[in-house]
C-alpha positions in Angstrom: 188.2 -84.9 -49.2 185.0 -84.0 -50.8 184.8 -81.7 -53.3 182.9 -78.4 -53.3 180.7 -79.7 -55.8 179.7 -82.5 -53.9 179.3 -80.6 -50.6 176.8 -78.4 -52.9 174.7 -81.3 -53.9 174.4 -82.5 -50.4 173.3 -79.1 -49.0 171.0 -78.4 -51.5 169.3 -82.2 -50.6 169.2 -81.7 -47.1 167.6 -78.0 -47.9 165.0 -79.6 -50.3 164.3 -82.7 -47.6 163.3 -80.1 -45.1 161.4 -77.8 -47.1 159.6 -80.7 -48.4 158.8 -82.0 -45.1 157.5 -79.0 -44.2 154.4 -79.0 -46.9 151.1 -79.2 -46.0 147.4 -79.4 -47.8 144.4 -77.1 -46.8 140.7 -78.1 -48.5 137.7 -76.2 -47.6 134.5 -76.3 -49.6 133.6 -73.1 -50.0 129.8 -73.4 -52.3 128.2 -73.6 -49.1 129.4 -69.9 -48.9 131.0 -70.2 -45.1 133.8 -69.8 -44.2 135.3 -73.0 -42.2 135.2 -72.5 -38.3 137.3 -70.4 -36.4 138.8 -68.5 -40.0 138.4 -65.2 -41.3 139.7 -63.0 -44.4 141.5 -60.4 -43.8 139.0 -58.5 -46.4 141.2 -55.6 -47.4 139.0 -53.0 -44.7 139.7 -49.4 -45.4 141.2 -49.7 -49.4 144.8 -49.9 -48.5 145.4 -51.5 -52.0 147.2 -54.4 -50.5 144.5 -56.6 -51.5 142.9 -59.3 -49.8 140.4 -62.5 -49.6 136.5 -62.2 -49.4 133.7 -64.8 -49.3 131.1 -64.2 -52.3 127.7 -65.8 -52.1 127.4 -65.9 -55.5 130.1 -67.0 -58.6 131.1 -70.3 -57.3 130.1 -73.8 -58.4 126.3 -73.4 -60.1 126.8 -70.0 -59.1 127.1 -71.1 -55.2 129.5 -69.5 -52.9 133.6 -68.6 -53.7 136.2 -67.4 -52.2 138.3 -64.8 -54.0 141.5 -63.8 -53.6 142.5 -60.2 -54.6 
């Protein structure tokens, strides 16, 4: 019979097996000051506080384009 130790260390690998297969990667080069096709920010519209993402022409890379995340 296993004990409840054990049974703890084999949930908490299948949990961390399936979280970790769940990971992903996302790469956009933002200097060109575009955003990547068929995005958008959701740019904090009306000042709700709640903050938000907005493409800058200027600030980045040589002072190119950035995206910045409030």
């Amino acid at each position: 019979m296993k004990t409840l130790r054990q049974c703890l260390q084999t949930g908490l690998l299948l949990a961390a097996t399936t979280l970790s297969a769940r990971a992903g990667s996302f790469f956009s080069d933002f200097n060109s000051g575009v955003l990547p096709p068929g995005t958008h920010t959701n740019s904090n519209i009306g000042g709700g506080g709640s903050g938000g993402a907005y493409l800058e022409l200027t600030g980045g890379v040589g002072d190119s384009g950035c995206l910045k995340l409030t």
